[in-house]
RODRENMI-982020 format. One line per field, with one value per residue (C-alpha): residue number from 1; x, y, z; chain. Coordinates in Angstrom, 3 decimals. Each point is the difference from the previous one (the first is absolute). Layout:
<pts>
pos = c(NUM | ...)
x = c(X | ...)
y = c(Y | ...)
z = c(Z | ...)
unit = c(A | ...)
</pts>
This chain:
<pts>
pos = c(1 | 2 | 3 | 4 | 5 | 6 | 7 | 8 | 9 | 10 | 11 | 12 | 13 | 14 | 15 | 16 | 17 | 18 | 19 | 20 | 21 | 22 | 23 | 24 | 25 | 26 | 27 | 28 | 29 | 30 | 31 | 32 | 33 | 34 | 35 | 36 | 37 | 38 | 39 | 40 | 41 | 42 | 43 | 44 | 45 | 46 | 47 | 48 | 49 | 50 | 51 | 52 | 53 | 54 | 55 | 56 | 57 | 58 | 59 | 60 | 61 | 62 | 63 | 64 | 65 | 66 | 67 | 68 | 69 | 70 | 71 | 72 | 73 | 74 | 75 | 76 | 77 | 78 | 79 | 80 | 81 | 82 | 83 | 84 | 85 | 86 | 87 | 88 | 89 | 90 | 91 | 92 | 93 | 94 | 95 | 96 | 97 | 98 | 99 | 100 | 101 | 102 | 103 | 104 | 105 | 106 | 107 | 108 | 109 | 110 | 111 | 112 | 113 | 114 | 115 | 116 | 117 | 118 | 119 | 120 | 121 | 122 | 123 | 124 | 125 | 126 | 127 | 128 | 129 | 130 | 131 | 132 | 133 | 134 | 135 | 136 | 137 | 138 | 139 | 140 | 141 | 142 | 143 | 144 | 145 | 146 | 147 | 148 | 149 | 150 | 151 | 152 | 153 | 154 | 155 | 156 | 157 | 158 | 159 | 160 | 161 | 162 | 163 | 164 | 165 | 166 | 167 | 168 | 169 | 170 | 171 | 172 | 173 | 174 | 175 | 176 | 177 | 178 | 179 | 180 | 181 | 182 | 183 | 184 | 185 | 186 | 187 | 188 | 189 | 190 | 191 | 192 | 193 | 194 | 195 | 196 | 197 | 198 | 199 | 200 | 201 | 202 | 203 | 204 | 205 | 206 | 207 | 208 | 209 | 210 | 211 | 212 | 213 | 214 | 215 | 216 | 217 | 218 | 219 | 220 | 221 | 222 | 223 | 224 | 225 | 226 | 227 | 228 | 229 | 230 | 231 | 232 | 233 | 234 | 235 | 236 | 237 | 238 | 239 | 240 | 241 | 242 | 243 | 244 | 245 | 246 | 247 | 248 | 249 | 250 | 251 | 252)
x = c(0.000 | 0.929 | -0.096 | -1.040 | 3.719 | -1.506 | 2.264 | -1.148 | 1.978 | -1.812 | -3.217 | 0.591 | 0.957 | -2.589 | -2.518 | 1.401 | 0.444 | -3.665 | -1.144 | 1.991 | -1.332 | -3.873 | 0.017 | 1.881 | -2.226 | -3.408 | -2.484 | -0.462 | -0.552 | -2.988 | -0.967 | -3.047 | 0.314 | -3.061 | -0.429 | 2.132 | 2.873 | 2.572 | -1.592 | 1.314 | 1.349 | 3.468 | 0.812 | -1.559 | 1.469 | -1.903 | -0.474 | -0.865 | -1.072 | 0.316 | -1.603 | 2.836 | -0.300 | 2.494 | 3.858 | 0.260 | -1.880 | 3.416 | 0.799 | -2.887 | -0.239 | 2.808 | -1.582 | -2.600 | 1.613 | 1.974 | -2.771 | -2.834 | 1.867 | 3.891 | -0.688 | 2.905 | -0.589 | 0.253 | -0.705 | -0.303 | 1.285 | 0.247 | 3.676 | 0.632 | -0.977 | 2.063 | 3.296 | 0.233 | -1.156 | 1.832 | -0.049 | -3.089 | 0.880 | 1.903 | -3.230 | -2.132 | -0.998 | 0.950 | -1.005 | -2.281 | 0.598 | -3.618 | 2.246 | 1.466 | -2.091 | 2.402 | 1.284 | -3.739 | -0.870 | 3.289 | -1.215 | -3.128 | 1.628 | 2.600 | -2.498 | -2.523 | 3.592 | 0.531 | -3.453 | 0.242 | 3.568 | 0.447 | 0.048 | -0.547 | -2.353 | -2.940 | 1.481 | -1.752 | -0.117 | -0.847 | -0.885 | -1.798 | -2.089 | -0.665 | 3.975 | 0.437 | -1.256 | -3.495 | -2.879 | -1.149 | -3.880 | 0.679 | -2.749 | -0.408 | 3.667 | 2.283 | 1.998 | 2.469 | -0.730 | 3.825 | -1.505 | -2.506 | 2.671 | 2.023 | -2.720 | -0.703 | 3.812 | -0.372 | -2.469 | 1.544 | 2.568 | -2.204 | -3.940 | -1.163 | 1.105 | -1.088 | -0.909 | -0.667 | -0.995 | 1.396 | -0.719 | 1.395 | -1.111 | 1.955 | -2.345 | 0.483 | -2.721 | 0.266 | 4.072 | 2.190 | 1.885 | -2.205 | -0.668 | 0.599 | -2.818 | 0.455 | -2.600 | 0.498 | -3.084 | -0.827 | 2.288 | -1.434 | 1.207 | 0.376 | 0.402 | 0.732 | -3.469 | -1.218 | 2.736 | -1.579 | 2.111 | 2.513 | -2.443 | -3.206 | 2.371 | 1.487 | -3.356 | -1.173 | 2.803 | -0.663 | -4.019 | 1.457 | 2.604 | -2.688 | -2.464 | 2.800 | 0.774 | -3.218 | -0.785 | 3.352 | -0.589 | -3.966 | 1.604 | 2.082 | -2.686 | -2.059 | 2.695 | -0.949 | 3.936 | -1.019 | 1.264 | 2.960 | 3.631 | 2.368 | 3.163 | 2.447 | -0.499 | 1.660 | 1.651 | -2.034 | -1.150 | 0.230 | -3.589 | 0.464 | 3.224 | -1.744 | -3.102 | 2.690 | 1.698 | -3.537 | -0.859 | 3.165 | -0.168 | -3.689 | -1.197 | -3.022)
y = c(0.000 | 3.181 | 2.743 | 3.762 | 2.005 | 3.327 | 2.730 | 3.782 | 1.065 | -2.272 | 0.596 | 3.929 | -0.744 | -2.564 | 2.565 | 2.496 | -2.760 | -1.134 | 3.259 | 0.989 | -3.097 | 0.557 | 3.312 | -1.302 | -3.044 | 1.819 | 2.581 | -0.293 | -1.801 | 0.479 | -1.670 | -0.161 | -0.566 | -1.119 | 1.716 | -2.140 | -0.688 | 2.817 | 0.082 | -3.757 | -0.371 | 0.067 | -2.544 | -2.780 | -1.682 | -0.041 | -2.154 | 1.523 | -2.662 | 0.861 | -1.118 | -1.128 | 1.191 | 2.366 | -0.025 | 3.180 | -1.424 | 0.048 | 3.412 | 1.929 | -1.772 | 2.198 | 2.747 | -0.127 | -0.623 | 3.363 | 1.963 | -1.158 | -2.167 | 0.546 | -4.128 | -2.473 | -1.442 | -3.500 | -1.855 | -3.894 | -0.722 | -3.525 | -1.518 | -0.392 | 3.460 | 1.653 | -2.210 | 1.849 | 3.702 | -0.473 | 3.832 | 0.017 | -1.956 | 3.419 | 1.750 | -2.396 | -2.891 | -3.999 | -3.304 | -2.196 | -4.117 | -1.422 | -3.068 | -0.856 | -0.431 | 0.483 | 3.093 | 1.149 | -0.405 | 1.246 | 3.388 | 0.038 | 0.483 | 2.117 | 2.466 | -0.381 | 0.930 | 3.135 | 1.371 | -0.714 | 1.123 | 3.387 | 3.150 | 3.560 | -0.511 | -1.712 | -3.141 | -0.682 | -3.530 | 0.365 | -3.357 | -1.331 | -2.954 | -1.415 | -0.391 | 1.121 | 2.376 | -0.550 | 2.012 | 3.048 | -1.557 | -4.425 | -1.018 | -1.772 | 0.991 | -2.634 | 0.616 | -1.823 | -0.127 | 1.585 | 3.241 | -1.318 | -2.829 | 3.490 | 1.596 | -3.002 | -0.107 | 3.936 | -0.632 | -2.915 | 2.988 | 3.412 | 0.346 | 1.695 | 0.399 | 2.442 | -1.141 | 2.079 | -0.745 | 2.126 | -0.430 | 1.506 | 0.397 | 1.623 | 1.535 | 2.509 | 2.582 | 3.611 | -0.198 | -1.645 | -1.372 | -2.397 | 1.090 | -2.453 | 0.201 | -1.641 | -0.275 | -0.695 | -1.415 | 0.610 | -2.393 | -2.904 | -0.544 | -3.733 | -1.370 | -4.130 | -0.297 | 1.781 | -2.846 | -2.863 | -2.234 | 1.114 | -1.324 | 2.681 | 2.844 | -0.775 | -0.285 | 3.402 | 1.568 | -1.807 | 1.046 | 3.846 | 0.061 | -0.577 | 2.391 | 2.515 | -0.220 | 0.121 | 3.054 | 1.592 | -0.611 | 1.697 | 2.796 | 0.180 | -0.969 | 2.359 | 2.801 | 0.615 | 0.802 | 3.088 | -1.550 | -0.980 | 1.593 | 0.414 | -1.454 | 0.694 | 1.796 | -1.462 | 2.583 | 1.090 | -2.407 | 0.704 | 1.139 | 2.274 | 1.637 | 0.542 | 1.218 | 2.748 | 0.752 | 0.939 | 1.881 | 2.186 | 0.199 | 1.252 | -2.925 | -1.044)
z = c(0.000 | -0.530 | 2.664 | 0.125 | 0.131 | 0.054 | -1.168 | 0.634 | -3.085 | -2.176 | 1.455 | -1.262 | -3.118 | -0.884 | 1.446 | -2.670 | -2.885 | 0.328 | -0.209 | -2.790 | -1.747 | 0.824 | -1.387 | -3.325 | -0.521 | 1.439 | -0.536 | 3.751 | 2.846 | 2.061 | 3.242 | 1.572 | 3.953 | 2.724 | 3.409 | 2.337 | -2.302 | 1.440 | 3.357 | 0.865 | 3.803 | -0.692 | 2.462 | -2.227 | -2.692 | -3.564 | -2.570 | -3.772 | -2.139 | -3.558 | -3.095 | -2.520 | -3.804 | -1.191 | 0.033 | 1.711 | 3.357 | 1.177 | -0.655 | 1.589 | 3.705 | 1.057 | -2.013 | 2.763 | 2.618 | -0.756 | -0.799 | 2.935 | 2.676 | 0.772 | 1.235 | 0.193 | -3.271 | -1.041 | -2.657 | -1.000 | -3.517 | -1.553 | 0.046 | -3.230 | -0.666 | 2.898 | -1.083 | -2.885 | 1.425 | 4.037 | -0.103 | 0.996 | 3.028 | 0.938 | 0.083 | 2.231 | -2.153 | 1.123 | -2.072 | -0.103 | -1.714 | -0.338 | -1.585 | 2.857 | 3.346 | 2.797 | -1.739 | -0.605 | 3.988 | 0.836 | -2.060 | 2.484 | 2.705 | -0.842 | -1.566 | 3.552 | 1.482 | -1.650 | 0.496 | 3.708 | 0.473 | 2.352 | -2.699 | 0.737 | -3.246 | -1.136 | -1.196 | -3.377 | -2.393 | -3.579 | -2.086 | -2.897 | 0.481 | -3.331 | 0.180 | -3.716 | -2.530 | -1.296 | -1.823 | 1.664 | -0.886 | 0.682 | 2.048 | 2.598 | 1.136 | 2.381 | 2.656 | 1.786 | 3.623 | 1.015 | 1.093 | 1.934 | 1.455 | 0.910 | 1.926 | 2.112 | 0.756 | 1.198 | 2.217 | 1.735 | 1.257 | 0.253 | 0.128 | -3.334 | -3.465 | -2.248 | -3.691 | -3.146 | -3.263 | -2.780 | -3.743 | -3.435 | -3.500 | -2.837 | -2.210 | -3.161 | -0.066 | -1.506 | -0.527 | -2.013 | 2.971 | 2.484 | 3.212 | 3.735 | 2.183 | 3.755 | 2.158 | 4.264 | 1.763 | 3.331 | 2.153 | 1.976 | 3.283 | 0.661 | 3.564 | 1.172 | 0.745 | -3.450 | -1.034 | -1.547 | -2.283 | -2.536 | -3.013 | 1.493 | 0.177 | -3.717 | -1.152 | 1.053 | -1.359 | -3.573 | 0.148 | 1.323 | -2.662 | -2.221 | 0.821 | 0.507 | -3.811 | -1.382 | 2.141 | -1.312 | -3.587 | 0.356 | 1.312 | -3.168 | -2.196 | 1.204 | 0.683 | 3.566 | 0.731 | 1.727 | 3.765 | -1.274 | 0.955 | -2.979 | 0.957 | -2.940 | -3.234 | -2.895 | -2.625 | -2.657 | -2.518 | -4.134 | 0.281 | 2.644 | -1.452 | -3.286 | 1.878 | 1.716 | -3.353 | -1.727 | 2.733 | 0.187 | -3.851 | 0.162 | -2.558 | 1.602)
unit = c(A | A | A | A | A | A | A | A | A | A | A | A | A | A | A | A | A | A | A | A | A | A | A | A | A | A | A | A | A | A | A | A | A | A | A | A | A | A | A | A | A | A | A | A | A | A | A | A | A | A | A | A | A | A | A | A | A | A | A | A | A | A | A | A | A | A | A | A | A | A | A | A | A | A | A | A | A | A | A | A | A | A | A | A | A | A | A | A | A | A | A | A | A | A | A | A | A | A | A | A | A | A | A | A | A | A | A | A | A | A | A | A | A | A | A | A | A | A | A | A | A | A | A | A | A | A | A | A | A | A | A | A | A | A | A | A | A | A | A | A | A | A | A | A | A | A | A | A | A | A | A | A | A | A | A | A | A | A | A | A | A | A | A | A | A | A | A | A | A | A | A | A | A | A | A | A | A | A | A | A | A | A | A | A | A | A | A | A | A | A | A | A | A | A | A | A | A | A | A | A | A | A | A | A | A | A | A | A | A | A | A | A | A | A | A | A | A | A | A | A | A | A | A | A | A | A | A | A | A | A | A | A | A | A | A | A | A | A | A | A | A | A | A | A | A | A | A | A | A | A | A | A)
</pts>
């Protein structure tokens, strides 16, 4: 397994590379946020539990954690996938070997370790539960029961956990570059005797998932993106420069 070796350099300059890269590759990125999201007891850990479609689902977890939380980040990334990026092991993220079962519950609890460890911040887990990249729309969606295996292996040490669903869809609307909406649901606060088996708590999080998406992409369908907080503005796309040059030309 590989471990978190955070590095406060890195963390800075990955901060300012992602940035740099969501503004080249995006229109924007918006995120919408529920009440209870920032207002979290800081004390107690949190799980986000993130649908996994898009290559950039690694790029825009410490995005948010920048912009809303200032949390001890970390982040669960397959093996395979980590072996060939360790950097990101310098930034909070540790491995995870679904092929090999000692290594797999080994990953457990080393990640229930981290977000009980003593920190002067919220200590914060990121994962994917479908385990790889899959259509934004696949229904029903399956996940592995890891996360939920992690949050029973919290509460054997402390007495609540909190979880949070978060959800993103790329979408291309009025500009020739898409546009990265996020959305953070209210968190649930789970407790051992809320705790029932690792199988109930993965399926909730599969039916929330769910519903979370759908509800995301009627907002977009119906452009009801008034509530959400624009993260990052990309740089003007080829229809917006032309749009400039006509209008400081006087040809419309």
């Amino acid at each position: 397994m590989l471990k978190v070796r955070r590095s406060r350099l890195y963390t800075v300059w990955f901060g300012w590379y992602s940035r740099r890269q969501f503004r080249r590759y995006f229109s924007s990125v918006r995120v919408f946020m529920q009440t209870g999201v920032q207002e979290m007891d800081l004390l107690t850990p949190v799980v986000f539990y993130a649908n996994h479609a898009y290559w950039w689902d690694g790029f825009w977890s410490p995005l948010c954690t920048e912009t809303f939380f200032h949390q001890n980040l970390h982040i669960i990334i397959e093996f395979q996938q980590l072996k060939k990026h360790r950097f990101f092991t310098r930034i909070g993220a540790f491995s995870l070997d679904r092929s090999n079962p000692r290594s797999a519950i080994a990953t457990i609890h080393y990640a229930s370790e981290l977000l009980t460890a003593h920190s002067e911040q919220q200590n914060a887990l990121w994962i994917f539960p479908q385990g790889k990249i899959e259509p934004v729309d696949k229904r029903p969606l399956f996940f592995f029961k890891g996360t939920a295996s992690i949050v029973s292996r919290v509460l054997e040490t402390i007495p609540r956990i909190y979880l949070v669903s978060v959800v993103s869809r790329i979408e291309y609307l009025e500009e020739q570059k898409p546009e990265l909406f996020l959305s953070f649901k209210e968190p649930l606060l789970v407790t051992p005797t809320e705790f029932q088996s690792p199988e109930a708590l993965t399926a909730y999080m599969q039916r929330m998932t769910e519903t979370h998406l759908d509800e995301l992409k009627e907002r977009i369908i119906n452009r009801t993106l008034e509530d959400a907080r624009t993260v990052i503005n990309g740089k003007p796309s080829i229809n917006r420069r032309i749009e400039a040059i006509r209008a400081f030309l006087h040809l419309d």
